[in-house]
ZAVO-775637 format. One record per atom (N, C-alpha, C): x, y, z; atom name. Coordinates in pm, whole numbers, plus 50000, padded with zeros to 5 digits. Last residue first. Layout:
// ZAVO-775637
<rec <X; Y; Z>; 'CA'>
...
***
This chain:
// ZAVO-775637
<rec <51381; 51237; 50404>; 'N'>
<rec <51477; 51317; 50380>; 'CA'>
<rec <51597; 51325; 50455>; 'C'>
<rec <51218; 50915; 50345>; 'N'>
<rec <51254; 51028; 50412>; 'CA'>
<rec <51397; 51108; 50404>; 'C'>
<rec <51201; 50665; 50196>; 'N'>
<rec <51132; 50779; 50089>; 'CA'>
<rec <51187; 50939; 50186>; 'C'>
<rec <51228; 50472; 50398>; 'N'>
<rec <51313; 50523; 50277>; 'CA'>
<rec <51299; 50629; 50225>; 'C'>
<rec <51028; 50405; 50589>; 'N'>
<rec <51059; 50552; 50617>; 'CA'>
<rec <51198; 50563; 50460>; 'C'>
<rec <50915; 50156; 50465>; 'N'>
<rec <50863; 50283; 50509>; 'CA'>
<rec <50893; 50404; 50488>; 'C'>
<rec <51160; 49975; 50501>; 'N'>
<rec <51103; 50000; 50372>; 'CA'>
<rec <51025; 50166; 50334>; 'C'>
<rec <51269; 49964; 50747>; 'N'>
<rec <51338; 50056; 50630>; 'CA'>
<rec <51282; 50085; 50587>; 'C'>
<rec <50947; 49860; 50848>; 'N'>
<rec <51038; 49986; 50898>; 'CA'>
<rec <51125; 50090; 50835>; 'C'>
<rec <50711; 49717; 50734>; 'N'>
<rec <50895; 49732; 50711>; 'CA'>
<rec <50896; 49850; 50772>; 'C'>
<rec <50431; 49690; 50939>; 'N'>
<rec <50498; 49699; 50781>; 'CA'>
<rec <50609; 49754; 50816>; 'C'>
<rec <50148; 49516; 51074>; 'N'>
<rec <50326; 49526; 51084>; 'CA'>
<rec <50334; 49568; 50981>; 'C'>
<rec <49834; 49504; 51194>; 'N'>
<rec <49910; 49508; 51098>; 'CA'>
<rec <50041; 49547; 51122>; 'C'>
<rec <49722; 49196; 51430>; 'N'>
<rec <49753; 49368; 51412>; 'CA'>
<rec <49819; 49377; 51234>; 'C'>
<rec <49676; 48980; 51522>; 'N'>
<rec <49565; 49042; 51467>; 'CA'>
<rec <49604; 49161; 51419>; 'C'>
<rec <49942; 48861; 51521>; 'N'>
<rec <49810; 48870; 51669>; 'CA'>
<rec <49709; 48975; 51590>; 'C'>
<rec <50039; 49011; 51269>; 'N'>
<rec <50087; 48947; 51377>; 'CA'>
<rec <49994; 48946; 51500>; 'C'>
<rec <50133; 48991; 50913>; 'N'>
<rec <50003; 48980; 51065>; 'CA'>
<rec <50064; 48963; 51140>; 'C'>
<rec <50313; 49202; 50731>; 'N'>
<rec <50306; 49072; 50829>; 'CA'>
<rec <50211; 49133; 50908>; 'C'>
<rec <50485; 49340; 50443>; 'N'>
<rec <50360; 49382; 50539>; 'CA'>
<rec <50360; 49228; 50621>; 'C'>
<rec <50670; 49568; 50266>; 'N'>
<rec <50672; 49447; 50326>; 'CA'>
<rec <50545; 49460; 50461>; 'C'>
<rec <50558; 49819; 50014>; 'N'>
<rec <50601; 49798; 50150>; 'CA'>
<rec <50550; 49658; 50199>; 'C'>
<rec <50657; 49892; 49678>; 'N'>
<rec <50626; 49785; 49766>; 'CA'>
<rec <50637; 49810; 49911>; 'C'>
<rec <50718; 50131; 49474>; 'N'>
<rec <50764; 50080; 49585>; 'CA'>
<rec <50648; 50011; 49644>; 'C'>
<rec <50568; 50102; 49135>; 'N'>
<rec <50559; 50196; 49273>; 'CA'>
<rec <50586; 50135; 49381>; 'C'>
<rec <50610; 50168; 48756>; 'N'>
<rec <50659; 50076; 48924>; 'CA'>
<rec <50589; 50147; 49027>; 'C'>
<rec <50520; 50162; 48464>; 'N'>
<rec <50564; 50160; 48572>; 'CA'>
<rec <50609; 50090; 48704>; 'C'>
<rec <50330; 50077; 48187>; 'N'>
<rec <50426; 50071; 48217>; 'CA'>
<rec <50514; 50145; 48358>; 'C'>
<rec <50047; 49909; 48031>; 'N'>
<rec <50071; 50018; 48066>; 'CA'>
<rec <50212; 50001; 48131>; 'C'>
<rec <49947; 49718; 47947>; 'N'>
<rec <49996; 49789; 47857>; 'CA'>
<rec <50058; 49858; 47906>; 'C'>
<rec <49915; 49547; 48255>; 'N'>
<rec <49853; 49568; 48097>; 'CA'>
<rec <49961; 49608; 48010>; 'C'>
<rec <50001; 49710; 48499>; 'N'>
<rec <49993; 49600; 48452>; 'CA'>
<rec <49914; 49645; 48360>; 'C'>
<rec <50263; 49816; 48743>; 'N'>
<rec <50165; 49831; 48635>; 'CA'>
<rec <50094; 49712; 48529>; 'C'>
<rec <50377; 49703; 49014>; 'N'>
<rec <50381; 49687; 48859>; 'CA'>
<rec <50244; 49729; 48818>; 'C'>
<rec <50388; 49582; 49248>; 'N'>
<rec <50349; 49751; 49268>; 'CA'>
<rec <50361; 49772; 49118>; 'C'>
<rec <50340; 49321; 49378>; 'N'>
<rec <50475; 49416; 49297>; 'CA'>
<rec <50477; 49542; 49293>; 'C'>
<rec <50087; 49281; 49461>; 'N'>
<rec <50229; 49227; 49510>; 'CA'>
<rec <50331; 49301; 49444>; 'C'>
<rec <49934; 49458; 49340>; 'N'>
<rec <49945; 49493; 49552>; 'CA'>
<rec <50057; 49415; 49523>; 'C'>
<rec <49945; 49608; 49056>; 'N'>
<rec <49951; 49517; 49141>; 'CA'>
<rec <49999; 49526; 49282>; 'C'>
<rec <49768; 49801; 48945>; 'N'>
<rec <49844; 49811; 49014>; 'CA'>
<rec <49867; 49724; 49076>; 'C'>
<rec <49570; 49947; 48660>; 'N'>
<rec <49550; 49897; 48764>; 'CA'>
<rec <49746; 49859; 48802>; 'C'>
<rec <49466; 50282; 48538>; 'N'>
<rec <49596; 50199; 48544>; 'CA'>
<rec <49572; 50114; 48731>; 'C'>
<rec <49245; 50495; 48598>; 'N'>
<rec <49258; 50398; 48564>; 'CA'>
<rec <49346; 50268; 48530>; 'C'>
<rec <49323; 50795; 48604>; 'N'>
<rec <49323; 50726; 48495>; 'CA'>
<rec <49337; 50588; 48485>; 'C'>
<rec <49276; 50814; 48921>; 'N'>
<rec <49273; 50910; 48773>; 'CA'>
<rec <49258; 50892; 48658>; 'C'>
<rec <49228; 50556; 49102>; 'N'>
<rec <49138; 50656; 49050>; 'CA'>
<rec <49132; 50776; 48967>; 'C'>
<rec <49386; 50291; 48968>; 'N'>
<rec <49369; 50444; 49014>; 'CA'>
<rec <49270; 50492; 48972>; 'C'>
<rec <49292; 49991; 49123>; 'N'>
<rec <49253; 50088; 48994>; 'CA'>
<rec <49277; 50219; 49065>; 'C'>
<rec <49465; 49744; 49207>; 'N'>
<rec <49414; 49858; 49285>; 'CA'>
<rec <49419; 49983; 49106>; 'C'>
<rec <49475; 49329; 49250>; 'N'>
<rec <49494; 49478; 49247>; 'CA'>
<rec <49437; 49635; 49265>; 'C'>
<rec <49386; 49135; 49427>; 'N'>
<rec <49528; 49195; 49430>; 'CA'>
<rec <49630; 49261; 49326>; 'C'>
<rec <49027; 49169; 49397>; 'N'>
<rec <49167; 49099; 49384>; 'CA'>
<rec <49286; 49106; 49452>; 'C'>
<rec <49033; 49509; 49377>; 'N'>
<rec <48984; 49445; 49339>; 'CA'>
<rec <49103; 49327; 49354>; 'C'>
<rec <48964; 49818; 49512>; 'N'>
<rec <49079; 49789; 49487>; 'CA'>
<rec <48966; 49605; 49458>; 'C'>
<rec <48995; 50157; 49344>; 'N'>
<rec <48917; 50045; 49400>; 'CA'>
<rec <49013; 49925; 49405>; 'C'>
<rec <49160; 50424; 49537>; 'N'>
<rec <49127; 50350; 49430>; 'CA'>
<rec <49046; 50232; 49426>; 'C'>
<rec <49254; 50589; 49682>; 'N'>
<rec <49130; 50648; 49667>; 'CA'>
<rec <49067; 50531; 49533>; 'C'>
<rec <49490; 50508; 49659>; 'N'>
<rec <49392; 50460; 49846>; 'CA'>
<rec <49281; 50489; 49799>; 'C'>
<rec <49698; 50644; 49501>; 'N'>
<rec <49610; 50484; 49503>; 'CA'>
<rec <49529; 50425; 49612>; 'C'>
<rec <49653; 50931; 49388>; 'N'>
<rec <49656; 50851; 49476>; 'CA'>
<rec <49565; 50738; 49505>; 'C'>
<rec <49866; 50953; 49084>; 'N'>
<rec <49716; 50975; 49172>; 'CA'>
<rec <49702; 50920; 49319>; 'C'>
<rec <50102; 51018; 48942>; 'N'>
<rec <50096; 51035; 49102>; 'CA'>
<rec <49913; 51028; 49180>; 'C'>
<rec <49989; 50930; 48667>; 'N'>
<rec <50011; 51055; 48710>; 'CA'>
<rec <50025; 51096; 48886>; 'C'>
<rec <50161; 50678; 48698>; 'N'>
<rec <50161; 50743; 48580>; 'CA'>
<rec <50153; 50902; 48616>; 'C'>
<rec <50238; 50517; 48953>; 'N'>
<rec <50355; 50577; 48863>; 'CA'>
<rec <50330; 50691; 48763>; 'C'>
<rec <50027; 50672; 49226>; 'N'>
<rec <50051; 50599; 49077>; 'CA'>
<rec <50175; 50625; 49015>; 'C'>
<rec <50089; 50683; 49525>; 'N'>
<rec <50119; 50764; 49427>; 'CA'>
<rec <50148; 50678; 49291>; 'C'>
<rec <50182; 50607; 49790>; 'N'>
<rec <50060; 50622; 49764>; 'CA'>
<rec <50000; 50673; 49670>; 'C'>
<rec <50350; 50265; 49832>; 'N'>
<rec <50323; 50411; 49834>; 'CA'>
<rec <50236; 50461; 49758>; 'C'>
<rec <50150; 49979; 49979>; 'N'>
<rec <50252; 50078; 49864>; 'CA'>
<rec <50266; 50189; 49894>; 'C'>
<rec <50086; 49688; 50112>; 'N'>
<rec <50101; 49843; 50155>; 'CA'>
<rec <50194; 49859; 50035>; 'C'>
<rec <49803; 49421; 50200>; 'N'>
<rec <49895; 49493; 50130>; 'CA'>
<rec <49957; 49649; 50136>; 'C'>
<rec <49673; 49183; 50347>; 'N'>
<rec <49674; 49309; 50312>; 'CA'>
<rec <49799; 49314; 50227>; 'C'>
<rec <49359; 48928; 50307>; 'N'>
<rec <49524; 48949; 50285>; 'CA'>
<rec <49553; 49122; 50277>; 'C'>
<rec <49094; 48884; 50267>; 'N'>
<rec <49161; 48919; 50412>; 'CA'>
<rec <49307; 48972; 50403>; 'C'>
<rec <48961; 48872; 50054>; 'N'>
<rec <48974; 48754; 50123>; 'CA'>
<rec <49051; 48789; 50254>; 'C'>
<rec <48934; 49106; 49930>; 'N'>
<rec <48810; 49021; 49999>; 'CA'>
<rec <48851; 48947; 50101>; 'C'>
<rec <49233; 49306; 50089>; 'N'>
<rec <49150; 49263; 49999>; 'CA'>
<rec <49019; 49161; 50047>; 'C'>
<rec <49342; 49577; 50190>; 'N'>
<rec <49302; 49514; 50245>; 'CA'>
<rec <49212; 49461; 50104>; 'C'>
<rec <49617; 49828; 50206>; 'N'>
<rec <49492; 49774; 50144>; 'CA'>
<rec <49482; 49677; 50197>; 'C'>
<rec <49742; 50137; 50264>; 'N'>
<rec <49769; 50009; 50340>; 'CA'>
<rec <49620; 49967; 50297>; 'C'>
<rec <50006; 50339; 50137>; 'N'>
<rec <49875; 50323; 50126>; 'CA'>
<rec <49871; 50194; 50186>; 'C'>
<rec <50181; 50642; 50287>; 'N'>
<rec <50161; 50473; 50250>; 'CA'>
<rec <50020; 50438; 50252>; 'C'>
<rec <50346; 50930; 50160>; 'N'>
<rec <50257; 50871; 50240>; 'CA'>
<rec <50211; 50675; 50197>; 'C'>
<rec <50705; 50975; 50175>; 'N'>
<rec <50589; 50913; 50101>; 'CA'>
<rec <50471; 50903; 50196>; 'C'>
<rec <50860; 51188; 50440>; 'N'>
<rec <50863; 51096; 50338>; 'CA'>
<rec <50741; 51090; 50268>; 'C'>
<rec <50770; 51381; 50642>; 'N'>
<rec <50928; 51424; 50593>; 'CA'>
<rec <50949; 51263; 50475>; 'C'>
<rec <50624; 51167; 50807>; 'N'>
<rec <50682; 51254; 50813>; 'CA'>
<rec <50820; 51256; 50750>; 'C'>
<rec <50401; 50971; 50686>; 'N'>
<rec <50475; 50943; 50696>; 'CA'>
<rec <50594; 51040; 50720>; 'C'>
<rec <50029; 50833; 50684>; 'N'>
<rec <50151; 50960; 50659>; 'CA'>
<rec <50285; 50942; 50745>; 'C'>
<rec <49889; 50600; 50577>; 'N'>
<rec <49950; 50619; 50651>; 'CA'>
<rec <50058; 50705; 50603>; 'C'>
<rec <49558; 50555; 50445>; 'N'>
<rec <49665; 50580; 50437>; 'CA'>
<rec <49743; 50623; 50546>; 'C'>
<rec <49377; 50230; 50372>; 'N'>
<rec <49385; 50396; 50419>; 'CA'>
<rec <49471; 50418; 50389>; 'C'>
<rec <49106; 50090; 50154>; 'N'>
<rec <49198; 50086; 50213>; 'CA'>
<rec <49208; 50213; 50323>; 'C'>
<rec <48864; 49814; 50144>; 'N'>
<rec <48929; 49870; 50136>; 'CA'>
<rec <49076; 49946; 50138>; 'C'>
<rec <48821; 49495; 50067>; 'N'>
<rec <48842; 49608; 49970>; 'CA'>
<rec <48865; 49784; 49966>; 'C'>
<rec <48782; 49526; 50405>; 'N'>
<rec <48743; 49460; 50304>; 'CA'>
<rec <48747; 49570; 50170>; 'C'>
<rec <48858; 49809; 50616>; 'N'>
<rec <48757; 49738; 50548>; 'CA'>
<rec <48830; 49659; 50445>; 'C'>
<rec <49040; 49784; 50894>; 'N'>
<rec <49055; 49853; 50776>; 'CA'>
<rec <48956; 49719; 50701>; 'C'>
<rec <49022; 49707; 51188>; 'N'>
<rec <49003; 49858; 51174>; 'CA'>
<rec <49017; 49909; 50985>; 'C'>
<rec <49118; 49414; 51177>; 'N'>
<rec <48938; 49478; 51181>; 'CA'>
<rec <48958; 49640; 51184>; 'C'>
<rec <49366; 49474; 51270>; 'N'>
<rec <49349; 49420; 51075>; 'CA'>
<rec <49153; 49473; 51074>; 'C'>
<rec <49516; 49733; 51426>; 'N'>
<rec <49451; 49622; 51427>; 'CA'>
<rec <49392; 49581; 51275>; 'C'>
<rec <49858; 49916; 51350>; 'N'>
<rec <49711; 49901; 51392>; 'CA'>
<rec <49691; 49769; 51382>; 'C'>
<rec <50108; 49926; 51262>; 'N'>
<rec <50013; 50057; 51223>; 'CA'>
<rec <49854; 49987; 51261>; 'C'>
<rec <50445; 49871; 51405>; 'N'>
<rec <50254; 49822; 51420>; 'CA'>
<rec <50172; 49952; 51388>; 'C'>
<rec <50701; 49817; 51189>; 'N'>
<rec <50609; 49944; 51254>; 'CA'>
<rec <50441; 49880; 51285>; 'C'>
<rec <50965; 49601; 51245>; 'N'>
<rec <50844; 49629; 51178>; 'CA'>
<rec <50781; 49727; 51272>; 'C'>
<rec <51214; 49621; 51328>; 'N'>
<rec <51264; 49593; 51219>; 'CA'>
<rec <51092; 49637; 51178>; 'C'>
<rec <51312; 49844; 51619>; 'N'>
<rec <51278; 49745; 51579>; 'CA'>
<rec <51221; 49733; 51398>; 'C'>
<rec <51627; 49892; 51744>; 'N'>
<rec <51536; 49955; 51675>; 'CA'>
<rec <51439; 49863; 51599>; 'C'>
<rec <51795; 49882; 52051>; 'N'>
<rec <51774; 49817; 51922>; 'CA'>
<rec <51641; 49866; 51863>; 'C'>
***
């Protein structure tokens, strides 16, 4: 049986407002954030507008400013927000004993 979440690590290995990224063979790379208050979050790693990559972004709240042009990003939806107009896949994320878990399907979808 194949299990339903991927442990990509311990929650103290990723800073406060920050984030990293997790490569993903033969798919999307995943961005895995971490906000003030502790809560994480994972997207893929590629703005809707110009594919920037959103790890390199600040991330504020529960959301995440690209660093190309600025289009913030909501961690819960992956929606563009403002004016502005896109999407970017969501990955399902759970604590568990201190570690980080994210979707398994969700993850590897993007693979060939």
């Amino acid at each position: 049986m194949i299990a339903e979440w991927l442990d990509i690590g311990p929650v103290d290995q990723l800073p406060a407002l920050g984030a990293r990224t997790l490569p993903v063979q033969g798919g999307e790379e995943i961005a895995i954030f971490r906000t003030a208050n502790g809560q994480v979050y994972a997207l893929i790693n590629k703005c809707p507008h110009k594919h920037g990559p959103l790890s390199q972004g600040i991330v504020h709240d529960t959301t995440v400013t690209c660093p190309l042009h600025n289009w913030r990003i909501s961690l819960l939806t992956g929606e563009a927000l403002g004016e502005d107009k896109g999407c970017v896949p969501v990955i399902p994320v759970k604590i568990d004993g201190g570690r980080i878990l994210i979707g398994r399907r969700e993850a590897l979808q993007g693979m060939a």
